[in-house]
C-alpha positions in Angstrom: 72.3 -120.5 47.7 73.8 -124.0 47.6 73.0 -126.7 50.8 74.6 -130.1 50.8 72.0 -132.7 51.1 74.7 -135.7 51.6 78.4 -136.9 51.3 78.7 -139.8 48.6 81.7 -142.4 49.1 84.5 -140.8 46.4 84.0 -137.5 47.4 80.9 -136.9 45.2 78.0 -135.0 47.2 74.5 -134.3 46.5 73.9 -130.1 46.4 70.9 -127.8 46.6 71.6 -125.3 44.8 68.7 -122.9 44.6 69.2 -120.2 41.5 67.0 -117.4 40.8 63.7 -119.0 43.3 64.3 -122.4 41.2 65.9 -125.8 43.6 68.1 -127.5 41.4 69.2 -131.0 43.1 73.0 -131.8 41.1 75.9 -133.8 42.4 79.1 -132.7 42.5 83.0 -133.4 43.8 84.0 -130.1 44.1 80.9 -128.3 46.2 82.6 -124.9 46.7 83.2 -124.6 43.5 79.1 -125.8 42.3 77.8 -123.0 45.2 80.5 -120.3 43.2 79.2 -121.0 40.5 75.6 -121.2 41.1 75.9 -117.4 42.8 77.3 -116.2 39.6 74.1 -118.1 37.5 71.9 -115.9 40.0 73.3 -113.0 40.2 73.3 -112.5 36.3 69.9 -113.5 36.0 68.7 -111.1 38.9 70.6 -108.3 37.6 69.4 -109.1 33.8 66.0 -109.0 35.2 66.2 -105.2 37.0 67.4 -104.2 33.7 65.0 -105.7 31.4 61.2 -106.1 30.6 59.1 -109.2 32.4 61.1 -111.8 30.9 60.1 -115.5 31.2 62.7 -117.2 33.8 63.6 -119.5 30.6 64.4 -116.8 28.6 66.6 -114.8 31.3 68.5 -118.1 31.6 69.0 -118.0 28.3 70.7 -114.3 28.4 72.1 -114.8 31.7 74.1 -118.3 29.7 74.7 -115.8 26.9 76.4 -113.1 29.3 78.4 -115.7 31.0 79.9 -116.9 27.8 80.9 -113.8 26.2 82.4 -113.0 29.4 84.4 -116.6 29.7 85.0 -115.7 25.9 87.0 -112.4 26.1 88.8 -114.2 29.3 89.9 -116.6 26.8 90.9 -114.3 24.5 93.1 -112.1 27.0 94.7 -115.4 28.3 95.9 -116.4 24.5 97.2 -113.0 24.0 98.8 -113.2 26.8 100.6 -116.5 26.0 101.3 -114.9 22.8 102.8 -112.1 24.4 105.2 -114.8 26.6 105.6 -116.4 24.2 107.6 -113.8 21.8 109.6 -112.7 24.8 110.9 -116.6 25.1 
């Protein structure tokens, strides 16, 4: 998924990352974290795209950004109820 093309001085690297057939060259100080990530970003779109008609790779980006937000948006709302929650038992 991800390959490390180089080590920068500063700990900033240049990473292959290669999502859903696409090569995406980014740089990065936290490389673990980019290759994480970019398996997420595929895996969405690959799954999106078993369940749904021939969609344009744009447009199962698209969906597959979508997907990932509503799911990064109900994690947010769990974590403020949560704090909520400590923060009557204060």
């Amino acid at each position: 998924m991800a390959e490390r093309d180089d080590k920068k001085p500063g700990g900033v690297q240049r990473v292959q990352i290669e999502i859903f057939g696409d090569i995406y060259r980014l740089r990065t100080d936290d490389e673990e974290g980019l290759r994480r990530i970019a398996k997420i970003v595929d895996s969405t779109m690959r799954s999106m795209a078993q369940n749904a008609r021939t969609l344009a790779t744009a447009r199962l980006g698209v969906l597959a950004a979508l997907k990932l937000a509503e799911d990064y948006y109900q994690l947010k709302r769990d974590y403020d109820e949560l704090l909520a929650l400590l923060d009557e038992h204060k």
